[in-house]
C-alpha positions in Angstrom: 3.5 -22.0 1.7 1.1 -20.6 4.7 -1.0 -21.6 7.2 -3.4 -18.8 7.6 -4.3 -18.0 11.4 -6.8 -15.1 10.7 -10.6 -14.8 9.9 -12.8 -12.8 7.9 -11.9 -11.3 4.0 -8.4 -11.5 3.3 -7.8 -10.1 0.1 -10.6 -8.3 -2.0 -12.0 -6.3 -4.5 -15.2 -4.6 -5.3 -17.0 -1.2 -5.7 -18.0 -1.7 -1.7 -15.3 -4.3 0.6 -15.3 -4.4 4.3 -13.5 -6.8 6.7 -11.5 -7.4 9.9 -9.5 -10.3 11.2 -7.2 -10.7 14.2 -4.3 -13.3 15.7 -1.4 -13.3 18.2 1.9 -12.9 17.5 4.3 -13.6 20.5 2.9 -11.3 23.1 1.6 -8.9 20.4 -2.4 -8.9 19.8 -3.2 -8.0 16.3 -6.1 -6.9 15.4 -7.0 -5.3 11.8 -10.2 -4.3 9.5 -10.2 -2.8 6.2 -12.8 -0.7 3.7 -12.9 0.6 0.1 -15.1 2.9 -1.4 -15.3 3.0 -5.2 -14.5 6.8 -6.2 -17.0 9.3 -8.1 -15.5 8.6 -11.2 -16.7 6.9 -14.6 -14.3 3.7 -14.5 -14.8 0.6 -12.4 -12.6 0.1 -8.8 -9.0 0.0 -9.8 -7.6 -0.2 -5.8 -6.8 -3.6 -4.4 -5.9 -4.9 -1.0 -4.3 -7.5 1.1 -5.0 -8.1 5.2 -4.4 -11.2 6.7 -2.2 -13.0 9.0 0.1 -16.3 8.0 2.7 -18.8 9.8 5.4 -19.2 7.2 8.3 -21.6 8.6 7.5 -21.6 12.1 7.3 -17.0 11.8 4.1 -15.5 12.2 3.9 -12.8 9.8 1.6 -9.9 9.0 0.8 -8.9 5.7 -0.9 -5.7 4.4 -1.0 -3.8 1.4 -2.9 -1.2 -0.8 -2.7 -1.5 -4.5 -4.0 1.7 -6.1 -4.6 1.0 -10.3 -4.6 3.6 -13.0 -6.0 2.5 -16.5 -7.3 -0.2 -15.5 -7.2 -2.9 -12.8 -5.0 -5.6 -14.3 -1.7 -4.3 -13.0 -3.2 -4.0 -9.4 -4.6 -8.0 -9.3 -1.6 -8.7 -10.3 -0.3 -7.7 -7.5 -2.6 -8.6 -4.9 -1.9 -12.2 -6.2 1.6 -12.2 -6.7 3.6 -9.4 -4.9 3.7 -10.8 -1.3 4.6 -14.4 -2.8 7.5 -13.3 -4.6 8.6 -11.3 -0.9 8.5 -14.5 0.8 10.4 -16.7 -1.8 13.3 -14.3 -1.6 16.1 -16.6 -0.3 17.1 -13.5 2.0 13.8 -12.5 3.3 14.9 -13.6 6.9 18.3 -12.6 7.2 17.8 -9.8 5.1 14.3 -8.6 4.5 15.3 -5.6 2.6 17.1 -6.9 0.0 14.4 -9.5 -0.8 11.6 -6.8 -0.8 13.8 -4.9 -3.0 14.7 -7.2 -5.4 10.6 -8.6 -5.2 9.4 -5.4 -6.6 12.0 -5.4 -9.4 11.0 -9.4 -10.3 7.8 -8.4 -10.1 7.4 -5.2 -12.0 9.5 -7.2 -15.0 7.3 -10.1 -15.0 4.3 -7.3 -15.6 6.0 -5.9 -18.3 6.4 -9.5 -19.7 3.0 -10.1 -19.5 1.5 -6.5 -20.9 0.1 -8.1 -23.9 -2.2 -9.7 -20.8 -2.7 -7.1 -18.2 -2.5 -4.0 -20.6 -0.8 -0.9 -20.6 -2.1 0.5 -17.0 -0.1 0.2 -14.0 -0.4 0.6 -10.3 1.5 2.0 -7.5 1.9 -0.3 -4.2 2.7 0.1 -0.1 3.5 -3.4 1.6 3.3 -3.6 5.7 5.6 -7.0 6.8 4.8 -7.4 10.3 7.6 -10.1 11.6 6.5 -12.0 15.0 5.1 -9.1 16.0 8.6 -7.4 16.7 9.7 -5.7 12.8 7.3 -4.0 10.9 9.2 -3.5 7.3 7.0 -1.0 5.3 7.4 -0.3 1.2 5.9 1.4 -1.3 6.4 3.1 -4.8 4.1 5.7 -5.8 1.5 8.0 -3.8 -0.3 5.0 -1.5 0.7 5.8 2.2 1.6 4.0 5.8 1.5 5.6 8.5 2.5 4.4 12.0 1.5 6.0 15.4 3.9 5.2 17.9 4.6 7.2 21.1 1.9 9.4 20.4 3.3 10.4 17.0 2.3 9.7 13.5 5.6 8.4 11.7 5.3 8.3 8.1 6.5 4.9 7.0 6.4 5.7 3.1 7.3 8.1 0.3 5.3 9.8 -1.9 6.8 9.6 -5.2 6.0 13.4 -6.4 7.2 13.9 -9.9 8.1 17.2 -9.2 10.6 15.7 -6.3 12.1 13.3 -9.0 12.0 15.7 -11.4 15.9 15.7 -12.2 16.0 11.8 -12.6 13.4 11.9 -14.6 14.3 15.2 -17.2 17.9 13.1 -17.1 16.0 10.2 -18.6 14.4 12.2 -22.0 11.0 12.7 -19.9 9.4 16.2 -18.6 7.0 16.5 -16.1 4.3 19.1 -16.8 1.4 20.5 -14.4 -1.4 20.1 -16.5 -3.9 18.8 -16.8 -5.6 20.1 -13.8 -2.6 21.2 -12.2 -1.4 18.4 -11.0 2.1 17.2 -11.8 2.3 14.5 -13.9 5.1 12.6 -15.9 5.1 13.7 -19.6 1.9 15.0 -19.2 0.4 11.6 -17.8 1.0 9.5 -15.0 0.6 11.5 -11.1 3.2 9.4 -9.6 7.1 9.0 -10.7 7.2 5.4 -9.5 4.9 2.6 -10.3 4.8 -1.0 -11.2 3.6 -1.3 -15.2 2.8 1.8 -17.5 5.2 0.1 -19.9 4.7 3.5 -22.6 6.5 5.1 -19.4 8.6 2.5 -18.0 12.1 4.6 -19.5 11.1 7.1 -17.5 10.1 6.0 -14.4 11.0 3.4 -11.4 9.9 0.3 -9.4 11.8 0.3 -6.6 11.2 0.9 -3.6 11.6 3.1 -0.7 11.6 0.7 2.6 11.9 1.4 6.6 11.6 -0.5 9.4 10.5 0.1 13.0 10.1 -1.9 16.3 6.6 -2.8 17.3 6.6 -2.4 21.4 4.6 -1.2 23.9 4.2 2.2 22.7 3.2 1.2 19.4 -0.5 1.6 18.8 -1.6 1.5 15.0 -0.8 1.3 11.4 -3.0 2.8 8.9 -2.0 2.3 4.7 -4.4 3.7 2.0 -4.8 4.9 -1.4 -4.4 8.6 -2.3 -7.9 9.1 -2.4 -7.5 9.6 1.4 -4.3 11.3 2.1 -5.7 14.2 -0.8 -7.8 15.4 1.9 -6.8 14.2 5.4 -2.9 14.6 6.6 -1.2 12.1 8.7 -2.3 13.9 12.3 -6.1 13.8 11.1 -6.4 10.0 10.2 -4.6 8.6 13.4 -6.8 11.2 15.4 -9.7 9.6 13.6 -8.6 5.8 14.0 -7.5 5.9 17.1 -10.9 7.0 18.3 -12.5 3.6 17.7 -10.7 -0.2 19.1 -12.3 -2.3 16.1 -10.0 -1.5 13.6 -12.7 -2.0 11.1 -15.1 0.8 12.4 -11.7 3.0 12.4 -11.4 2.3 8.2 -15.0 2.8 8.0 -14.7 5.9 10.0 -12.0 7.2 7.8 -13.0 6.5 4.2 -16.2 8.3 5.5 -14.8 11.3 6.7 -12.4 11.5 3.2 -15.8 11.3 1.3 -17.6 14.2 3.4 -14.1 16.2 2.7 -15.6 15.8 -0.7 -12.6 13.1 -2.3 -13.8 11.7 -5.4 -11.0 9.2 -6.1 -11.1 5.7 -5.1 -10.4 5.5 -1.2 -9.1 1.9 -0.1 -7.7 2.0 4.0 -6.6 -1.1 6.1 -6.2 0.0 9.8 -4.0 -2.2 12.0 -3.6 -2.3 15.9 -1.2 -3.6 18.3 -1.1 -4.4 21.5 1.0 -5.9 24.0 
């Protein structure tokens, strides 16, 4: 289906993962680098990632995502494997990319329920950066993994942190509750952080997989993308990690540079970040 045009680690998964790549598109430069950091927590690495660069019928098309698992990492290798595949075999994905990302997640969240006798009863929330000929960047996500986009000097917020407390009406309306413990954190029925996520078929009546989805122009006054788990956004805000990754050109020392400064801000979660620059 691709012809990949990048180098280094593409896609990955370990308690330690580093990498960078880089590749034209039109007059655009791309150049990216990703790191994860296994959390301080008793359970294996449950985030996942994708970076690389592909020509897919004559486009040349950026693809980046954080995967970020709870109860297990089944859901989220699913994903890494499968989600950006079933994008790109959407019949609308060119004259529509909206529709097809919209309808992927749906496929794909029903095909994990289909196969939770496989990948368990965990889940996994998801944010997807398309960059299209290095002119569209179409950004998604369900769940509490982030983009962010600096452009013109600000930081644009490309995604939507699914709160339950936000969706708290939707989700009362469908026989669920959301309750602030334990640890004071609000959670659906008690449970699950985030009131969208692919999986968690014991809460799939109760919660959502689709998306929220935006799309901005990459031009000149575009600068860098930066997705990542939750385990950095707990402790940094959207001003503090483009004035971190903006410091540093190799997009790689920027993600290393990040997940360090979330661990010195003491964040024990799993902290996955792929940083992504442009330039014209």
């Amino acid at each position: 289906m691709a012809r990949f045009c990048c180098f280094g680690e593409l896609t990955g998964h370990a308690s330690t993962s580093s990498g960078k790549g880089k590749g034209c598109q039109g007059q655009v430069k791309v150049t990216y680098g990703f790191n994860l950091v296994r959390g301080m927590t008793n359970h294996p690495m449950e985030d996942y990632h994708v970076a690389e660069l592909a020509e897919v019928k004559g486009n040349e098309l950026g693809l980046f995502a954080i995967f970020d698992g709870h109860l297990g990492d089944t859901v989220p290798a699913y994903l890494q494997k499968n989600l950006f595949p079933n994008i790109l075999n959407e019949e609308e994905f060119w004259t529509h990319p909206d529709r097809a990302i919209a309808k992927a997640y749906e496929k794909t969240d029903q095909a994990i329920l289909t196969h939770t006798p496989d990948l368990g009863q965990g889940g996994s929330t998801a944010v997807t950066a398309i960059l299209i000929n290095g002119r569209k960047l179409w950004v998604a996500n369900v769940g509490d993994s982030r983009a962010v986009l600096l452009k013109g000097g600000e930081a644009i917020q490309m995604s939507i942190d699914h709160d339950p407390n936000v969706e708290r009406g939707a989700i009362e309306n469908r026989g669920g509750f959301v309750s602030n413990m334990p640890g004071d954190v609000p959670r659906v029925c008690g449970q699950l952080a985030v009131s969208r996520a692919f999986g968690d078929r014991n809460l799939k009546s109760l919660l959502k997989s689709e998306p929220d989805i935006r799309v901005e122009d990459i031009d000149y006054t575009a600068e860098l993308l930066v997705i990542a788990s939750d385990g950095l956004w707990k402790v940094m805000d959207n001003q503090q990690v483009v004035d971190v990754a903006k410091r540093y050109k190799d997009p790689q020392v920027a993600a290393k540079q990040l997940t360090a400064e979330a661990l010195k801000r003491d964040s024990k979660d799993d902290i996955s970040c792929v940083v992504v620059r442009f330039k014209m």
